[in-house]
N, C-alpha and C positions, 0 to 999 in steps of 0.2 A: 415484530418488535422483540428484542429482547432486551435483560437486563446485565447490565455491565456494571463491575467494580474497575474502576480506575484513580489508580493510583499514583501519586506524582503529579504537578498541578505547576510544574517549568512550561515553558515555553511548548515543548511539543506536546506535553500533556493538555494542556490547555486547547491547545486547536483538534486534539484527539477530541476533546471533549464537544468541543464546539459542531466538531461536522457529524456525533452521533443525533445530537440533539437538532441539529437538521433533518437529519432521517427519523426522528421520531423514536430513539431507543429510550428506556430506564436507565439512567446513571448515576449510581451514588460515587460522588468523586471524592477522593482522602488526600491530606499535605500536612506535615506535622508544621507549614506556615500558615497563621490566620490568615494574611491578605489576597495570599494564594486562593485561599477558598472561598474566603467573602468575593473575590474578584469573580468566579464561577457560578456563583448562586442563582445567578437571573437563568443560566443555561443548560443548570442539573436538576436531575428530582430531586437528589439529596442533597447534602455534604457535612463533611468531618473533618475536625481536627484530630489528629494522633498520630504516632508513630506506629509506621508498619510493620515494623520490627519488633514489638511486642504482641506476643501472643495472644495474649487477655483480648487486647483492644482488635485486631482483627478479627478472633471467634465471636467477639460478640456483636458483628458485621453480617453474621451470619455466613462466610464466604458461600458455602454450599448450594445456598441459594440465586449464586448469580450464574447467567450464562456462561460469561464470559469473564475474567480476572487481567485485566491491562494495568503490567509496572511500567509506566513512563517515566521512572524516576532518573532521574541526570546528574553528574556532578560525583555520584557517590556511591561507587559499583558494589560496597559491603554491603549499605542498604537493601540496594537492587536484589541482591544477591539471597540474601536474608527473609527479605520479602516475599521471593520465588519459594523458598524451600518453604518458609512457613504455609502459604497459601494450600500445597500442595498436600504436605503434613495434615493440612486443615481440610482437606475434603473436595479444593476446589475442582470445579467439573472439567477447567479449561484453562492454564495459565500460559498468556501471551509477553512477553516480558525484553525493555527495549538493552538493545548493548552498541557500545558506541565500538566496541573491537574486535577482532576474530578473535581473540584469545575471550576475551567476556562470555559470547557469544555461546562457545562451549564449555565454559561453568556453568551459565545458564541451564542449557540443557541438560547437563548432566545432575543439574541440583531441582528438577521441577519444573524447568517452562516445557509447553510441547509446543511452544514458537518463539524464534527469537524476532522481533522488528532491529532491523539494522538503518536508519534513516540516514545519518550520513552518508555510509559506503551506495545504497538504495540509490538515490539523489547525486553522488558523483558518480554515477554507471550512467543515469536516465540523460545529467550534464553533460557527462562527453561526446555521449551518443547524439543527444541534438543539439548543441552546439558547434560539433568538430564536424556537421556538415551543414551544407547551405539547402536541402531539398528533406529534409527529416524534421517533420513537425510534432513526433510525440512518438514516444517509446512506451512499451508494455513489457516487461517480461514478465511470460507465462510459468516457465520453468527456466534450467540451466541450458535448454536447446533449442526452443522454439519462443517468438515473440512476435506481437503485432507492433506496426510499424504505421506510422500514419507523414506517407511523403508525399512528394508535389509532382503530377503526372509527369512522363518523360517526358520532354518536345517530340523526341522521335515517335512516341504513341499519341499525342495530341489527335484524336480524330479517327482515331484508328478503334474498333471493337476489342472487347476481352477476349473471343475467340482468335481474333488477326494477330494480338500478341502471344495471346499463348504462355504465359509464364508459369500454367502449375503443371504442363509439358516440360518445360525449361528446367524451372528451379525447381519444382515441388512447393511453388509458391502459390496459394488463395487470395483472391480479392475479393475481400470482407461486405466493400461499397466505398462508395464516391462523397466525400464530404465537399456541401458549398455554402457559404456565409452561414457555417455554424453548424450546418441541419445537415446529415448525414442516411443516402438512403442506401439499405443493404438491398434492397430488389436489384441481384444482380444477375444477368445471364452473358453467353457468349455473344446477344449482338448490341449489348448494350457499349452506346460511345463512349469513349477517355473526354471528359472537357479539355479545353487550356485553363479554364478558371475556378478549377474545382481541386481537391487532393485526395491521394489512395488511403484505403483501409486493405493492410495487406495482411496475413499471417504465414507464418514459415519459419523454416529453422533457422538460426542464426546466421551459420554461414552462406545458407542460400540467398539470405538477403542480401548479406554485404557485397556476394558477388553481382546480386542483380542491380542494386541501386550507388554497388561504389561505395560503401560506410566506411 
């Protein structure tokens, strides 16, 4: 469990907030809006009203003491902006901080975040990718070269063993495990069978997949 300061309390902030307090995290959540934050009460330990942009009212938040520092703030890059350097200036251990542009991105970092969240650009990568093919049911990017890939067995390997295919010969691709109606098992060896009703857990470099699976 750790404790999280998050800030910004729009729309992405909000479901930030929501999927820690699924996992059980601390989150004092901040929006210089009251409904913003009354709307969050039932799903955070804490919350505030203020402006993150003033000094006073973040030191006295104690930053220092959280794990982790998330600006989800939107709409208003000064803020965001402001936000970041303050935090940092202020001690924090970890500031994560969202930009909606490249150019954002690296003021961010260059003003205090040591991560940027990019959710648009993120979310039009993960869309094109499953989307723009009919056998790619979920993307991961690990880094800028390597991704797991979760697609629908070939027809050609229907029936066939991971050894009879052979793709981390081929590509230098891994099969992860076999997902079916949901439940995915990684006990994988070379004589285990390809279903027709099940999909792959694959990982590999970027271009070894597109050349294996056609992306």
């Amino acid at each position: 469990m750790k404790s999280i300061l998050l800030i910004g309390l729009g729309r992405f902030g909000r479901h930030i907030a929501e999927e820690l307090n699924k996992l059980g995290h601390e989150v004092m959540a901040v929006d210089e809006n009251e409904d913003r934050v009354n709307a969050v009460l039932s799903i955070v330990t804490n919350a505030q009203i203020g402006d993150s942009t003033n000094a006073e009212f973040l030191e006295a938040l104690g930053v220092r003491n959280f794990d982790v520092c998330i600006v989800a703030i939107s709409g208003n890059f000064q803020s965001s902006l402001e936000t970041t350097s303050l935090l940092k200036e202020l001690g924090a251990k970890m500031v994560v901080s969202r930009a909606e542009r490249d150019v954002q991105a690296k003021f961010l970092l260059r003003n205090g975040a040591d991560e940027v969240l990019y959710p648009e650009k993120q979310l039009a990568k993960w869309a094109a990718i499953r989307y723009g093919s009919d056998h790619v049911l979920d993307y991961i990017e690990l880094d800028h070269d390597h991704a797991i890939l979760e697609v629908a067995v070939p027809s050609a390997w229907i029936g066939k063993t991971v050894g009879d295919i052979n793709i981390r010969k081929k590509y230098s691709i891994n099969i992860l495990g076999i997902k079916r109606n949901g439940i995915a098992d990684v006990n994988i060896d070379s004589d285990t069978v390809l279903p027709g009703d099940g999909t792959l857990l694959v990982l590999g470099e970027g271009k070894a997949l597109s050349r294996c699976f056609h992306i």
